[in-house]
C-alpha positions in Angstrom: 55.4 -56.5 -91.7 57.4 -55.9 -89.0 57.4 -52.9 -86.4 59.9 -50.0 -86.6 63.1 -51.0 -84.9 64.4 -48.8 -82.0 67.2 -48.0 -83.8 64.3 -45.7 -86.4 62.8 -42.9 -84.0 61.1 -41.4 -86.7 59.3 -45.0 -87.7 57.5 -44.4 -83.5 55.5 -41.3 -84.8 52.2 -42.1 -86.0 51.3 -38.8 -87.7 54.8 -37.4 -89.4 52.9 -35.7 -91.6 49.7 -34.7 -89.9 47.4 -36.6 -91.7 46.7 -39.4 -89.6 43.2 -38.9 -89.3 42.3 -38.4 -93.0 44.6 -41.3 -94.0 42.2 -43.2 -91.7 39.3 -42.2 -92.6 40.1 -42.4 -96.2 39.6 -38.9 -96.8 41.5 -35.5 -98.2 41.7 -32.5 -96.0 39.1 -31.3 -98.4 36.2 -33.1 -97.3 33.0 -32.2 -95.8 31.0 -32.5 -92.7 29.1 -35.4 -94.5 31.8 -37.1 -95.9 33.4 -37.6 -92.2 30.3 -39.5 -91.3 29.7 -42.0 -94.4 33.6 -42.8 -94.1 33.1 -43.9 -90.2 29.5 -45.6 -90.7 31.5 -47.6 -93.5 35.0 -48.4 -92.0 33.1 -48.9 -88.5 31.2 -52.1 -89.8 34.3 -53.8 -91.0 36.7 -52.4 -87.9 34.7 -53.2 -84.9 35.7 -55.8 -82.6 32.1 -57.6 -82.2 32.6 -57.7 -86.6 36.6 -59.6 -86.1 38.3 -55.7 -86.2 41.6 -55.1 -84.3 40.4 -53.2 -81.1 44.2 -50.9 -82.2 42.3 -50.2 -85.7 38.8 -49.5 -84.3 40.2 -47.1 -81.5 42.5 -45.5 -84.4 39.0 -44.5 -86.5 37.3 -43.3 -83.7 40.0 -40.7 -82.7 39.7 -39.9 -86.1 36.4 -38.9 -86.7 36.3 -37.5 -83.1 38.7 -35.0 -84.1 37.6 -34.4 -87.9 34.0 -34.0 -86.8 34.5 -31.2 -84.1 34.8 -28.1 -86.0 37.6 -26.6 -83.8 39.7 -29.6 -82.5 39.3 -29.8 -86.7 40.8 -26.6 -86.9 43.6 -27.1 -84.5 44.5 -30.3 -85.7 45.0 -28.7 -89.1 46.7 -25.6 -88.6 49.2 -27.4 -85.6 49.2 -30.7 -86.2 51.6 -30.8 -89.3 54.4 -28.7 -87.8 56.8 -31.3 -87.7 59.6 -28.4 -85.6 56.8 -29.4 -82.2 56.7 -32.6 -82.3 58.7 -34.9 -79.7 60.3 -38.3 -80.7 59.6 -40.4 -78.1 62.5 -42.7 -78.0 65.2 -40.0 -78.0 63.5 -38.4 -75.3 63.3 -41.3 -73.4 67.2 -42.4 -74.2 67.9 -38.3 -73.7 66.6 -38.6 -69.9 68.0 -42.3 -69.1 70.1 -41.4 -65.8 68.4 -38.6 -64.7 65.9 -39.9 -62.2 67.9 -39.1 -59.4 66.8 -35.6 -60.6 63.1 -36.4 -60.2 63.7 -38.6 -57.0 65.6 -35.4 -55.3 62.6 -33.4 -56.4 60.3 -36.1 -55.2 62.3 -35.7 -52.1 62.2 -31.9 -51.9 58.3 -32.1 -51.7 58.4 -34.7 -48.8 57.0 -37.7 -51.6 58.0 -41.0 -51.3 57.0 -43.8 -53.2 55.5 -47.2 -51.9 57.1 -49.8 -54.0 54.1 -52.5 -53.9 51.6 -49.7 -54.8 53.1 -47.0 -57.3 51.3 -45.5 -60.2 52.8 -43.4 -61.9 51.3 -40.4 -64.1 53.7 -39.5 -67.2 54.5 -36.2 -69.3 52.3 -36.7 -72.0 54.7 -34.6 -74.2 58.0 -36.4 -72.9 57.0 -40.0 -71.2 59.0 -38.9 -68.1 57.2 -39.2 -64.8 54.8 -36.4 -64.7 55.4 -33.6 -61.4 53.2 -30.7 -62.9 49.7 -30.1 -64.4 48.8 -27.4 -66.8 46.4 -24.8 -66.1 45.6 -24.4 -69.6 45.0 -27.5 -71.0 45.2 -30.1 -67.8 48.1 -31.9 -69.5 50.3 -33.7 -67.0 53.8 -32.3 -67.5 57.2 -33.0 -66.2 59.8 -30.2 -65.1 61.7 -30.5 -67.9 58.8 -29.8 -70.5 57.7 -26.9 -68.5 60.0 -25.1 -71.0 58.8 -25.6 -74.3 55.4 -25.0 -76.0 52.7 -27.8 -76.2 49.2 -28.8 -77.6 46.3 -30.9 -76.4 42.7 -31.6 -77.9 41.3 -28.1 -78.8 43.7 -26.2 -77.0 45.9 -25.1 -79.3 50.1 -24.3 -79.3 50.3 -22.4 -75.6 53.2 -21.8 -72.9 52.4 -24.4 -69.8 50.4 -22.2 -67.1 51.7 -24.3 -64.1 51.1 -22.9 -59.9 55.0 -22.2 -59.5 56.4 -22.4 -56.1 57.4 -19.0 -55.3 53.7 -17.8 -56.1 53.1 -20.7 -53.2 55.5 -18.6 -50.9 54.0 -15.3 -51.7 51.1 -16.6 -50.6 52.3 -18.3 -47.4 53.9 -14.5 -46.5 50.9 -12.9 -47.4 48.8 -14.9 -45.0 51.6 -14.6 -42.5 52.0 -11.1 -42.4 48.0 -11.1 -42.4 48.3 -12.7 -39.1 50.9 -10.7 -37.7 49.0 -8.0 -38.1 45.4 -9.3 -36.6 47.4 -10.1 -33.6 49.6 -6.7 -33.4 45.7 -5.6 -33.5 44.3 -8.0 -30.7 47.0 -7.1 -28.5 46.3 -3.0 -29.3 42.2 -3.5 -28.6 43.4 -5.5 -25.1 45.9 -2.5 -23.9 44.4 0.2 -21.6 45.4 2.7 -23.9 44.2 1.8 -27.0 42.6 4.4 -29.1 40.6 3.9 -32.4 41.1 5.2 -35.4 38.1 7.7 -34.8 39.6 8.4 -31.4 43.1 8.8 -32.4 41.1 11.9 -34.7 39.5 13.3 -32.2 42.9 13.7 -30.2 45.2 15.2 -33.1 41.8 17.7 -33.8 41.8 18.3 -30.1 45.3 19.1 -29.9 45.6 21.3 -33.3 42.2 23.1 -31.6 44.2 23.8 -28.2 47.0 25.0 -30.3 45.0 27.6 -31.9 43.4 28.8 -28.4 46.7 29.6 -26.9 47.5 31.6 -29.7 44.2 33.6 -30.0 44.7 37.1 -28.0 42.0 35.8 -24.4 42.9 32.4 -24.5 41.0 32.3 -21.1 37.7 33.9 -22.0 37.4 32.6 -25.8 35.2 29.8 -26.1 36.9 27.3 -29.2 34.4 24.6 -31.1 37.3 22.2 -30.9 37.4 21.9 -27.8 33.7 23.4 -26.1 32.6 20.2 -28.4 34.4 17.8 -25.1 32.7 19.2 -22.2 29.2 20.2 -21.3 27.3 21.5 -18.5 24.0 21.7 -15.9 23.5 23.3 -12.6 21.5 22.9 -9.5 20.8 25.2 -7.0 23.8 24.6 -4.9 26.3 23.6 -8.1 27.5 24.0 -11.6 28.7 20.7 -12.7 30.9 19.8 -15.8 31.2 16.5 -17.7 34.0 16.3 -19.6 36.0 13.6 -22.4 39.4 13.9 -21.9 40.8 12.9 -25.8 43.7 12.9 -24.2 43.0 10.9 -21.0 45.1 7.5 -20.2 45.2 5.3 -17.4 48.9 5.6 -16.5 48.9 9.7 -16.8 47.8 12.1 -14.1 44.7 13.8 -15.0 44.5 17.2 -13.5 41.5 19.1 -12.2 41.4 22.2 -10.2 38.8 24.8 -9.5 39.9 28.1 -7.9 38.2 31.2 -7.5 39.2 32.1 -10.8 38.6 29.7 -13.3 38.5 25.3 -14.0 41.6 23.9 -15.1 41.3 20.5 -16.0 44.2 18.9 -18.4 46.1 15.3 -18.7 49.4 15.0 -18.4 51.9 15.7 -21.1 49.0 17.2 -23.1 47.4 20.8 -24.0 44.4 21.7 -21.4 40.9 20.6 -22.1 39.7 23.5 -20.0 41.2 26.8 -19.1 38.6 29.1 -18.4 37.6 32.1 -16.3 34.5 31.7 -14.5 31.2 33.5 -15.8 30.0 33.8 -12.2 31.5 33.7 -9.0 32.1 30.3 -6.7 32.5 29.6 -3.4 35.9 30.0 -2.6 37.8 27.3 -0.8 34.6 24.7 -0.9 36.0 21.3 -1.9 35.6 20.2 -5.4 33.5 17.2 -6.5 35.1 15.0 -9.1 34.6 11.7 -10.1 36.5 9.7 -12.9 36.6 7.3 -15.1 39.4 4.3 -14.3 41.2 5.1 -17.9 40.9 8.7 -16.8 38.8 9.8 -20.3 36.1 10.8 -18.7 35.6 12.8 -15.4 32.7 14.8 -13.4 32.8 18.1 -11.6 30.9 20.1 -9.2 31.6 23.3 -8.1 29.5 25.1 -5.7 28.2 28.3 -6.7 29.1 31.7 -4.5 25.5 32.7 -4.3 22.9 30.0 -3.3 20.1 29.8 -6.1 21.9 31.7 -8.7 21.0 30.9 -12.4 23.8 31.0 -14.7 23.4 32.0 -18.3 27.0 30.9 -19.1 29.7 29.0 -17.9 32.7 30.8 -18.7 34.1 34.3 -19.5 33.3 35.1 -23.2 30.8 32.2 -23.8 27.8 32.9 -25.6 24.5 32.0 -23.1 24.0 28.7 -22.5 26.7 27.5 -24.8 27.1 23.6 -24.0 24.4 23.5 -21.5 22.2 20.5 -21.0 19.2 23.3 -21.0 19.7 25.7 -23.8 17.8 29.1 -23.5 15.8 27.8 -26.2 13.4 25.3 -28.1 14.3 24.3 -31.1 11.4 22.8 -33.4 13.3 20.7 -36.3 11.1 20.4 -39.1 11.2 19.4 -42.9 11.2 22.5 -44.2 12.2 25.3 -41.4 13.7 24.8 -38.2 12.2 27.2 -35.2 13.5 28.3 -32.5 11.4 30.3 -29.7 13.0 32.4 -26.6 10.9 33.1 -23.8 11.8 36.9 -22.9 10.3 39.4 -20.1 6.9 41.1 -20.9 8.7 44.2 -21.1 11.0 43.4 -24.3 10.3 45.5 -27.3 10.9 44.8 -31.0 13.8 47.7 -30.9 15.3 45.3 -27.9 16.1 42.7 -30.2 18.7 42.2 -33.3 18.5 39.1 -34.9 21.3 38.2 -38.0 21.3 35.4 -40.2 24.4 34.3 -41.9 25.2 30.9 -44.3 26.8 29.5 -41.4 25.0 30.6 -38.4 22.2 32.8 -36.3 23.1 35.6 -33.9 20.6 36.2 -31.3 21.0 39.5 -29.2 18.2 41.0 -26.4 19.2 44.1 -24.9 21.1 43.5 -21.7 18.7 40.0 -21.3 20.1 37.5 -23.9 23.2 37.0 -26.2 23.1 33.6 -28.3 25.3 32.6 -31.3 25.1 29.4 -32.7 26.6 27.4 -35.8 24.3 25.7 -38.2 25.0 21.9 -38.7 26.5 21.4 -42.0 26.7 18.3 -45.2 30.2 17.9 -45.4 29.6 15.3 -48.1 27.3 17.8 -50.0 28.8 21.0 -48.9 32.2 19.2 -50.7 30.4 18.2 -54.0 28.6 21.5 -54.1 29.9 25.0 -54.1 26.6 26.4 -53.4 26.0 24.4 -50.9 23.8 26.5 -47.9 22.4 24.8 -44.7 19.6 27.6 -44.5 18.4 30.1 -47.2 19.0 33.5 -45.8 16.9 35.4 -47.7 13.7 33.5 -46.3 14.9 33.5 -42.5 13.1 35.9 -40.2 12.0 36.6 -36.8 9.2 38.0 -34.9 8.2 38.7 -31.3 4.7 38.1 -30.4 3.1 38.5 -26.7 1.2 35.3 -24.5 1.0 34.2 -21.2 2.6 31.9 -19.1 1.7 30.2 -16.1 -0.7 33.0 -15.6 2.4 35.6 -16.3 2.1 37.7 -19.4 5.8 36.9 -21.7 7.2 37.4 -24.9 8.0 34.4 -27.2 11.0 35.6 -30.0 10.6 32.9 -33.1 13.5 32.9 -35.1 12.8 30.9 -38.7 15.4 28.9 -40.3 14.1 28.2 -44.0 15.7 25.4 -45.3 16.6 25.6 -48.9 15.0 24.1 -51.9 15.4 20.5 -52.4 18.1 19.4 -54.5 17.9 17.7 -58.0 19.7 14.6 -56.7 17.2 14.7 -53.4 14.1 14.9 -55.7 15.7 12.2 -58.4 17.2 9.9 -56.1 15.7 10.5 -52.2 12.3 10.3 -53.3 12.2 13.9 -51.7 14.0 13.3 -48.4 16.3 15.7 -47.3 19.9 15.0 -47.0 20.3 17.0 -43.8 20.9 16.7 -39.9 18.0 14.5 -39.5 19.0 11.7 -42.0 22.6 12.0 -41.1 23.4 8.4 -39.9 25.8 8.5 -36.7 29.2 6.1 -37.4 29.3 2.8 -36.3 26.1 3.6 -34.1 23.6 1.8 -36.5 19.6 2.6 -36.8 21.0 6.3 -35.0 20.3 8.6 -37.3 19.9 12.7 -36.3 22.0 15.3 -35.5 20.8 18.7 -33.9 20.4 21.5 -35.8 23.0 23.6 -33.8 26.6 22.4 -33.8 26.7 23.8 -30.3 23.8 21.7 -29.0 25.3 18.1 -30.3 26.3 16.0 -27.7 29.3 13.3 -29.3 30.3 11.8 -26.2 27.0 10.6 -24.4 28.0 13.7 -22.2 24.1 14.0 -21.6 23.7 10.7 -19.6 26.3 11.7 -17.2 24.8 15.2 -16.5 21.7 13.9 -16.0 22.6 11.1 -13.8 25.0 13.5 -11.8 22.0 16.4 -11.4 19.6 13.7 -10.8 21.7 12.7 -7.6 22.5 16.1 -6.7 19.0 17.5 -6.6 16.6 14.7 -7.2 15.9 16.1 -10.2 16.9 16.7 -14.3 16.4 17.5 -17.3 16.3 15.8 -20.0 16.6 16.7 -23.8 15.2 15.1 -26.7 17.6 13.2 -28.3 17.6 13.6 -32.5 17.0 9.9 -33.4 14.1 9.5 -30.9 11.3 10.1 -33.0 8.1 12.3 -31.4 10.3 13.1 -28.1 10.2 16.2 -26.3 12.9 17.7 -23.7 11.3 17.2 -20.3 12.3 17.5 -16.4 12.0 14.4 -14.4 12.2 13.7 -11.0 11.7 10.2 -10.7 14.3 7.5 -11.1 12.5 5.3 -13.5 11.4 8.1 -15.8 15.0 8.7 -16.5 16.5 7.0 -19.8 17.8 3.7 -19.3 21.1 4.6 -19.9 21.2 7.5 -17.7 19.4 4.6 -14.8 22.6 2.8 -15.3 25.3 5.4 -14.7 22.9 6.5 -11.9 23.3 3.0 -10.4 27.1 3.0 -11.1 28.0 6.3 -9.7 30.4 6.4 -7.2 30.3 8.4 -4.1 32.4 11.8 -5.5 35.3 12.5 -2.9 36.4 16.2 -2.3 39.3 17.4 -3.9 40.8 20.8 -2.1 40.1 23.8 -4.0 43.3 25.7 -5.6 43.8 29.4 -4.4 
């Protein structure tokens, strides 16, 4: 019989009515697993080629049972296969798109495709027959442009939009990654400038400026020490000199850095910034010695030594208003930190009595006062994190914190040692659940980006951010061929010693030693 003449579209379908497969088969949509199986086994003895079948024939009963015996291509091909509004009549569509290559061949063109004439394969819309330019997401079915638009099916995928990578999500992408490195060079060209501040840095200078903001405005500006800004600077002495190590937040390599020491007081500010320091002097100095400074190129950190009026003197403070030893590299204390109290013991004259002292606890911090002899306050470190998921959040409990005043001797001198307690509070639930009994305080407090440090000191006062401590040491060390040197929190089992030889010193404090440079004198102001 012959084959369906071009001039019948509908006579190029092979499955009008969606029931190709069971017409081959020899079956009604009703039939079973079983039934799909005996009809194959006995069509495939007759239809295969090596028994004189047509290979068309064979290849028709195959994709038959294929689809009738999978359960849900079965499915799809039943509930999809017979809606004859989706299906495409091949010859129409092919006369439909007769003239518009030069569509495809400018698209071709767009992409930068050519064709090689003696080697060209062509993959076609298996919906369409036009050359394919697109692949689904969904299904994998090559797809032209044109068919992008409609709906389609394939195997067990059933009737779905085409999911197809669209240009302008290409774009996005290519802006995304170009913006991406816009940025991560605007960054490499910040870390290489002289004046390039981190974000932790760029912090410290906007709390350093709202903390000089509120010292001007207190009523001694000059004799009122601020936490904001004590926390840049701290200090030793030698015999001869006080000196003063200080971090400048505001210190840059292309701005004057100002430092003058008069009879009065230290001045030492940046330009076009709020002073660091500008303090009255606890105890006289020499007036009109030179002052010793030293400075770092970028002008963020800097040294000073100021001689003292009276040879030998021992301060207790550095300024006007500061509480003794307030920022000093030897505080008037030792400070035992332990895992359930943290002591601290004051040697005091044998001729103290209880009624001398006045101890006071608070949430926040111990005030320390001995009769004309000592005055210390200090802050207690604090658990931000904790402190800000717990109301009742208490670095010490107050109600188990006391002090006592017992008598020994020293060095063959009779003394008296004041031991003030700090009781730590009860462990937390999370702390006993979670911590396996650890403490979440100053000692497991891990420094940032300063990994395996972990330790802060128990006083707020005491904490040295800035690796202040090295330079102190380094510059006392080369003053008087001696220093000393504290304990820092995240060495485990050290102790706060003196040392008077070179290689005893911390390695970090025999490299600045090695790198100082010769301090010039500065004239001192009036």
């Amino acid at each position: 019989m012959p084959g369906p003449t071009p001039s019948d579209p509908w006579g190029q379908l092979d499955d009008v009515d969606g029931t190709a497969c069971y017409t081959t088969l020899g079956l009604d949509k009703r039939c079973s697993q079983e039934d799909v199986k005996k009809a194959y086994r006995r069509l495939a003895r007759t239809l295969h080629p090596d028994k004189g079948g047509r290979p068309e024939a064979f290849s028709a009963l195959q994709h038959a049972f294929e689809v009738l015996i999978d359960p849900k291509r079965r499915a799809v091909y039943d509930t999809w296969a017979a809606q004859l509004q989706y299906r495409s009549v091949r010859i129409v569509a092919q006369q439909a798109g007769r003239g518009g290559e030069d569509i495809l061949l400018d698209e071709f063109d767009a992409l930068g495709l050519h064709c090689e004439p003696a080697t060209q394969l062509v993959v076609t819309c298996e919906v369409c027959g036009r050359p394919a330019t697109k692949q689904c997401w969904t299904c994998g079915m090559p797809i032209c442009e044109f068919c992008t638009l409609k709906q389609h099916w394939k195997d067990n995928f059933p009737l779905h939009w085409p999911l197809i990578n669209s240009d302008h999500m290409r774009e996005r992408l290519a802006r995304r990654e170009l913006e991406k490195k816009r940025l991560e060079d605007a960054s490499q060209a910040a870390l290489e400038g002289p004046n390039h501040r981190s974000e932790r840095e760029l912090r410290d200078v906007r709390a350093f400026k709202a903390a000089a903001q509120a010292a001007l405005a207190g009523p001694d500006p000059r004799g009122t020490p601020v936490q904001g800004l004590t926390r840049f600077y701290m200090w030793a002495q030698t015999e001869r000199a006080v000196l003063i190590a200080a971090r400048v937040p505001t210190g840059y390599a292309d701005r004057e850095l100002v430092v003058e020491a008069s009879a009065a007081g230290l001045l030492i500010q940046s330009e076009e910034s709020p002073a660091l320091i500008d303090r009255d002097w606890a105890f006289p100095v020499l007036a009109g010695a030179p002052v010793e400074v030293s400075r770092t190129v970028d002008n963020r950190f800097c040294t000073v030594s100021v001689t003292k009026a009276e040879y030998g003197q021992f301060w207790t403070r550095l300024f006007r208003g500061d509480s003794d030893g307030l920022r000093c590299l030897e505080p008037p204390y030792r400070l035992t930190d332990g895992p359930d109290d943290v002591v601290m013991e004051v040697t005091l004259p044998f001729w103290i009595e209880p009624a001398d002292v006045g101890v006071v606890f608070s949430e926040t911090g111990v005030d320390v006062m001995v009769r004309n002899t000592l005055h210390v306050s200090r802050t207690f470190w604090r658990n931000e994190e904790e402190a800000g998921r717990r109301r009742a959040y208490a670095a010490v409990d107050v109600d188990e914190c006391l002090w006592s005043l017992d008598e020994e001797e020293l060095g063959g001198e009779a003394v008296r040692i004041l031991m003030v307690t700090l009781a730590r509070p009860e462990l937390t639930e999370e702390e006993i659940t979670w911590k396996k009994g650890q403490r979440q305080d100053n000692r497991s407090k891990e420094h940032p980006g300063m990994l395996g440090r972990r330790g802060y000191r128990f006083f707020i006062e005491d904490e040295d951010e800035f690796e202040l401590e090295d330079m102190l040491q380094a510059a006392c060390f080369a003053e008087a061929g001696r220093t000393f040197v504290p304990a820092k929190p995240w060495e485990a089992g050290a102790q706060p010693r003196w040392v008077d030889a070179a290689q005893a010193l911390p390695k970090t404090v025999q490299a600045l030693l090695a790198q100082l440079p010769r301090p010039g004198p500065e004239p001192a102001g009036g």
